[in-house]
N, C-alpha and C positions, 0 to 999 in steps of 0.2 A: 265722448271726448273728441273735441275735431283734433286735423290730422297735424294743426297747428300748435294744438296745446302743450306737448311736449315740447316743442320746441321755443314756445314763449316762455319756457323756465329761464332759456336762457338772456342773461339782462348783463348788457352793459355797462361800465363804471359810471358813464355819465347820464343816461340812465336811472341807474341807483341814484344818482347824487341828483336830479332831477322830483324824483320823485320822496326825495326828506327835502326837498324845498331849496337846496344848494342855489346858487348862483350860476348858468347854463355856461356866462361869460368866462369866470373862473379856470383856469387852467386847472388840468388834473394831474393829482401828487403822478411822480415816476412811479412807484409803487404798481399805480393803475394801469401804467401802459406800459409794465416788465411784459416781455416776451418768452421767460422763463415758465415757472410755474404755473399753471393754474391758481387764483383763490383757491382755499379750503373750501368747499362747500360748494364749488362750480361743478356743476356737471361737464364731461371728457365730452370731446367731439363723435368718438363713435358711441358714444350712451345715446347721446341727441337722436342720433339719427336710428340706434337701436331703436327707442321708446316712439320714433315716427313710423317706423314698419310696423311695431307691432300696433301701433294706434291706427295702419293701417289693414292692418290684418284681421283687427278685432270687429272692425266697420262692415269686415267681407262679411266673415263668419256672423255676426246680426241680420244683415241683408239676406243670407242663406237658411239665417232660421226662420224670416221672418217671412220670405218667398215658402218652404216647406211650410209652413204651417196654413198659408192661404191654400194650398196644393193641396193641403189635405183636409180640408174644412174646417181646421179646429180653432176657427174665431177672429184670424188674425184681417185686417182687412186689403183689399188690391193697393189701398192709392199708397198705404204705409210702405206695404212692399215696394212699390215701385218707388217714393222717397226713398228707401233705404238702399235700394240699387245703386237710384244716381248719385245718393251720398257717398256712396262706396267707390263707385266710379270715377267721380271727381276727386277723391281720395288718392284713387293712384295715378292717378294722371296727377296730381300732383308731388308725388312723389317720384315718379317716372321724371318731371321738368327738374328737380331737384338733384337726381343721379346724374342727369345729363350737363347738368351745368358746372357738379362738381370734377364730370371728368371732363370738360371743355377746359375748368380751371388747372386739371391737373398736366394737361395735355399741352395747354401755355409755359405753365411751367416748366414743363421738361425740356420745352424751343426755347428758352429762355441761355444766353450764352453768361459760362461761368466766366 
C-alpha cells in the first residue's frame, strides 16, 4: 500500500459527481459543500492521517524484515532491500512534508485576527 493510498479514500463531492459522469459545469447541491457534518461514510480527518502513519509504519517494518533477512542469508535478495529502504524513506519524508504543512496551516490560522 503506498503512503498515498489511504489517503486517496478520501474523494470529493465533485469528484464523486465527476466520476458517475455528472456535468463538471453544474454547480454542486448546498448539501455538498455544508460545513457541518461530515457524509455518512466519509472517513474523520484524523482516521486519514491515522491510516497514513500506519501506512507509513508498515513500509518501515517490511524494509526491516526484508534488510534482516538479506543479513542473514535466508534468501531475501540486496537490490529488494535496498527498494524497500528508499520506499520507506520516501514514505516518511512524505509524511514529515505533510505534518509540516499542516502545522504552517495551523500556525496561519492562529495569526489570522478575529
Amino acid at each position: 500500500m503506498s503512503p498515498l493510498g489511504s489517503v486517496g479514500a478520501v474523494v470529493s463531492p465533485l469528484l464523486a459527481r465527476v466520476g458517475q459522469g455528472a456535468a463538471v459545469d453544474a454547480p454542486l447541491a448546498p448539501s455538498a459543500l455544508s460545513l457541518g457534518t461530515p457524509p455518512v461514510g466519509a472517513p474523520g480527518f484524523s482516521s486519514v492521517l491515522g491510516n497514513l502513519v500506519s501506512a507509513v509504519d508498515a513500509k518501515q517494518d517490511h524494509a526491516q524484515q526484508i534488510t534482516r533477512s538479506v543479513l542473514l542469508g535466508q534468501g531475501a535478495q540486496l537490490h529488494e532491500s535496498v527498494i524497500a529502504m528508499q520506499e520507506a524513506g520516501v514514505s516518511f519524508q512524505l509524511m514529515v512534508e505533510v505534518r509540516n504543512k499542516l502545522v504552517e496551516s495551523y500556525q496561519e490560522l492562529m495569526r489570522m485576527p478575529v
